[in-house]
C-alpha positions in Angstrom: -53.1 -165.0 94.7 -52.4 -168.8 94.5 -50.5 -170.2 97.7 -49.5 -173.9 97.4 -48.6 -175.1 100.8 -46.6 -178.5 100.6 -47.1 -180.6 103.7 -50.7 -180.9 105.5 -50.1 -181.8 109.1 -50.3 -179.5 111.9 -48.7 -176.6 110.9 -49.6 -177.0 107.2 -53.5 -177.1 108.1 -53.4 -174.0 110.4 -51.8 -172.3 107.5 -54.2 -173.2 105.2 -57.3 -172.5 107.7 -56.0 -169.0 107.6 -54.7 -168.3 104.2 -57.9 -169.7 102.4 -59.6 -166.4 103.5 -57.4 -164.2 102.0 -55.9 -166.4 99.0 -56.5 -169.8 97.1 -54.8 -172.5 98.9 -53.4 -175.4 97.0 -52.8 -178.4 99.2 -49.5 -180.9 98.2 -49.3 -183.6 100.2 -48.6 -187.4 99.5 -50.9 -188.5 102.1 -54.0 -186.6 101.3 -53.3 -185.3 97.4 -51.2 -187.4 94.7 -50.1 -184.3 92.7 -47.2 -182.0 92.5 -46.8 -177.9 92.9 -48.8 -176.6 90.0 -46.8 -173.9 87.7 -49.3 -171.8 87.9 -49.1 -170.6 91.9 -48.0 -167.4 92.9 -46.0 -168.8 95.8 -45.4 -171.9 98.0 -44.8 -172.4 102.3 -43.2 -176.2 102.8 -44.8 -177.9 105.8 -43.0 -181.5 105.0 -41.6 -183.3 108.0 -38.0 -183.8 108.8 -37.6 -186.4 110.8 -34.5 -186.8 112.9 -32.1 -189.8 111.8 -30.4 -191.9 114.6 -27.4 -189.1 114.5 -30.0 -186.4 115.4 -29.9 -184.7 112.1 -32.8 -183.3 110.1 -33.9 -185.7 107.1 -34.1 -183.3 103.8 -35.0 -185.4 101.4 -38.8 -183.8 101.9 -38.0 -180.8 101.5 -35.0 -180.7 99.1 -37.7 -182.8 96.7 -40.2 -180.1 97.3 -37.8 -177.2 96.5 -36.6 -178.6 93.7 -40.3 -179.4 92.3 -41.1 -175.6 93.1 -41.1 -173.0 89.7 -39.6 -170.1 89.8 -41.8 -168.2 93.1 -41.1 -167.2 96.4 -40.4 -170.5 98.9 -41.0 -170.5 102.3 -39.5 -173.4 104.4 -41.7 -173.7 107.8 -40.2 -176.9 108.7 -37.8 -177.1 110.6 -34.4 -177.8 109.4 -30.3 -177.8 110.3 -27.4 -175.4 109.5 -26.3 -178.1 107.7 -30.0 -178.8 105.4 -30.1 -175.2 104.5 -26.0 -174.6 103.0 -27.0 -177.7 101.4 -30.6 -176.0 99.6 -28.5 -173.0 98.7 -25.8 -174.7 97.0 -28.6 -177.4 95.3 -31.2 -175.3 94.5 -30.6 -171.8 92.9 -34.6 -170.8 93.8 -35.9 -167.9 96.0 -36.1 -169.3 99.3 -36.9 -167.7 102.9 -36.9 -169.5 106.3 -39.4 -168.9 109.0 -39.1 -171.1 111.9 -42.4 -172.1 113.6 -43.2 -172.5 117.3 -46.8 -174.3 117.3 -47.9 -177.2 119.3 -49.6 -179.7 117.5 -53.0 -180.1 119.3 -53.0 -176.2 119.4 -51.4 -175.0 116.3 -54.4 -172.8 114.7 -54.8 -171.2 117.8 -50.6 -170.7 118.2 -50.5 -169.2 114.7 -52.8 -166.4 115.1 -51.8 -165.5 118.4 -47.9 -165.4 117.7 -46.2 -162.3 118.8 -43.9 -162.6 115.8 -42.6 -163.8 113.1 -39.0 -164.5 111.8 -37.9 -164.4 108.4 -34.5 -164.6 106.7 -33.7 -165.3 103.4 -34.8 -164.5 99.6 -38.1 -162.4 99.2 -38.5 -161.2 102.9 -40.4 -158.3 101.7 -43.4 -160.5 99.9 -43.3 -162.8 103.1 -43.9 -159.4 105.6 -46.4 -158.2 103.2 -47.9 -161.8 103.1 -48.0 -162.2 106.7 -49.7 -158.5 107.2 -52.1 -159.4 105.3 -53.8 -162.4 106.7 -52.8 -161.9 110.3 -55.0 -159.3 111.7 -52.9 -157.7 114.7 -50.0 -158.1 112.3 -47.3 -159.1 114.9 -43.7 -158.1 114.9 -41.8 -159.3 112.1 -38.1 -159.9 113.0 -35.7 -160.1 110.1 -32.4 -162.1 110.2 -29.8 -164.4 108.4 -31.6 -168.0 107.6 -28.4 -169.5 109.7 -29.4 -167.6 113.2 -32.7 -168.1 112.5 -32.4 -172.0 112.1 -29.9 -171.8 115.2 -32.4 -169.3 117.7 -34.9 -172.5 116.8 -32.9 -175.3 117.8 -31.8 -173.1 120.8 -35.7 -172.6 121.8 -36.5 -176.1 121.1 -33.3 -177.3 123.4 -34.7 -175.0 126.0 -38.0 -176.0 126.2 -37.2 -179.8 126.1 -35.5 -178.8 129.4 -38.7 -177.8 131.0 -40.0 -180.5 129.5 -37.8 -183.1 131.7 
């Protein structure tokens, strides 16, 4: 199978470190590749950052430009991303989209990713994600299934409560 992966930072590259020994990886990004999502993969899992304007919100553009580049395949959104950014992908873009939010630190996100104790998904084409995700994680951890909305919501949550430990 062909797996583009749109975004090569942290969480894009430990993606790709795993997936590339179970798939071919096709790597999209502006900063290290000047090309767009080739029609020919089988799927593609959106990296792209999403920087927070000055009113706190998630900046889409990334990944409403990527979505909207994708053919017709499964789309995984890894980034993170508000309430408000996903209504706003389902009434834009009429594509087969899933969210997964990610909990990785950045100097320690291969390491995060293949000892995760689970994975959420919500969205179009859950069951190729679960299959996906069986495959190229070898104790195969718990896969919790939910609406996109609470997902998106239970990350912000986590996030809030971590910055509290933080401080």
């Amino acid at each position: 199978m062909r797996i583009a992966i749109a975004g090569y930072g942290y969480v894009g590259r430990a993606y790709a470190a795993i997936l590339q020994n179970y798939h071919e990886v096709e790597i999209i990004d502006p900063k290290h590749y000047d090309r767009k999502i080739s029609s020919d993969v089988d799927a593609v899992i959106i990296c792209v950052p999403t920087p927070s304007g000055k009113d706190g919100a998630c900046n889409m553009l990334h990944v409403s430009e990527v979505v909207k580049d994708c053919p017709d395949v499964p789309i995984l959104i890894k980034s993170t991303i508000s309430l408000e950014g996903w209504n706003y992908l389902e009434a834009r873009h009429n594509k087969r989209v899933a969210v997964s939010p990610e909990f990785l630190r950045s100097d320690k996100a291969l390491e995060d990713l293949r000892q995760q104790e689970y994975i959420m998904l919500g969205g179009k084409e859950v069951d190729f994600w679960t299959k996906l995700f069986k495959q190229i994680f070898a104790s195969c951890p718990h896969i919790i299934e939910a609406d996109p909305r609470e997902l998106i919501a239970i990350k912000y949550f986590r996030n809030a409560f971590l910055a509290t430990k933080v401080s």
